[in-house]
C-alpha positions in Angstrom: -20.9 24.0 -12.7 -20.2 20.5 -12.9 -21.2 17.3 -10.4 -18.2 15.4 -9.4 -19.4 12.1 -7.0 -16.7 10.5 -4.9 -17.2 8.0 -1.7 -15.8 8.5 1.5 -15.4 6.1 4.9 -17.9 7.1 7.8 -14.8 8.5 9.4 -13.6 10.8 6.5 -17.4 11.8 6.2 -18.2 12.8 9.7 -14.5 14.3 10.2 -15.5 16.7 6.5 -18.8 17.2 9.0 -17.5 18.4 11.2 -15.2 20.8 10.0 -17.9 22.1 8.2 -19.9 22.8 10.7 -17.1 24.1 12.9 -16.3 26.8 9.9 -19.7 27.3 9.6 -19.8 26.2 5.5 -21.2 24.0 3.5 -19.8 20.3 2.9 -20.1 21.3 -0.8 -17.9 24.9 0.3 -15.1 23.0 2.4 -14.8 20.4 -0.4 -14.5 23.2 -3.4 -12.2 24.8 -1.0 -9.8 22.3 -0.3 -9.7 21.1 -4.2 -9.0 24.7 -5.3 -6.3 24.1 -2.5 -4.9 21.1 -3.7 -4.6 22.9 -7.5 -2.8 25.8 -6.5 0.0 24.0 -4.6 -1.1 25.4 -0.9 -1.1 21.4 0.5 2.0 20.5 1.7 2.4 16.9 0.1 4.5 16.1 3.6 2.1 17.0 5.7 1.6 13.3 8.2 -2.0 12.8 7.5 -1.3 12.5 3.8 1.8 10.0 4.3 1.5 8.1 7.2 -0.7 4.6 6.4 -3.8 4.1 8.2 -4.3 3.5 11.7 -7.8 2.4 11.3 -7.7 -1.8 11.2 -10.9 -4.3 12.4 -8.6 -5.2 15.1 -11.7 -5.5 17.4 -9.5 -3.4 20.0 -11.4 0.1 20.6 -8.9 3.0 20.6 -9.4 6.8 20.5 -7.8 7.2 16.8 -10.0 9.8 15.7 -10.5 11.4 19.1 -6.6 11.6 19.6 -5.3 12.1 16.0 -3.0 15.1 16.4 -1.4 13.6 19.0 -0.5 10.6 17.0 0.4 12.5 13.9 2.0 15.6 15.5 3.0 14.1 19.1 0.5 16.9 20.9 -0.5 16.3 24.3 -4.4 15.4 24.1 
């Protein structure tokens, strides 16, 4: 095996966190998992979270971005 290092905002980290720990796997799993994803094509390039820009900005304002994300990606009701 090989050691690949990347970085990642507190956000991205404790969002990969939980997910994890919802799936019950391993950081290390869910990541191997969604880069043998990304290789075989099953990521759907389209998909809002990969092309809408951020909504995160040091506006000061506190907002419930990463509470209420499907709903501003998809339009669900919270």
């Amino acid at each position: 095996m090989k050691v690949i290092q990347t970085t990642l905002t507190e956000a991205e980290h404790k969002l990969l966190e939980e997910y994890a720990k919802k799936n019950s796997k391993s950081i290390k799993e869910v990541v191997r998992e969604a880069v043998k994803a990304t290789i075989e094509g099953n990521v759907n390039p389209n998909e809002p979270i990969f092309t809408c820009p951020a909504s995160s900005k040091r506006t000061g304002k506190v907002d419930r971005g990463s509470e209420d994300h499907d709903k501003y990606l998809y339009g669900e009701k919270a």
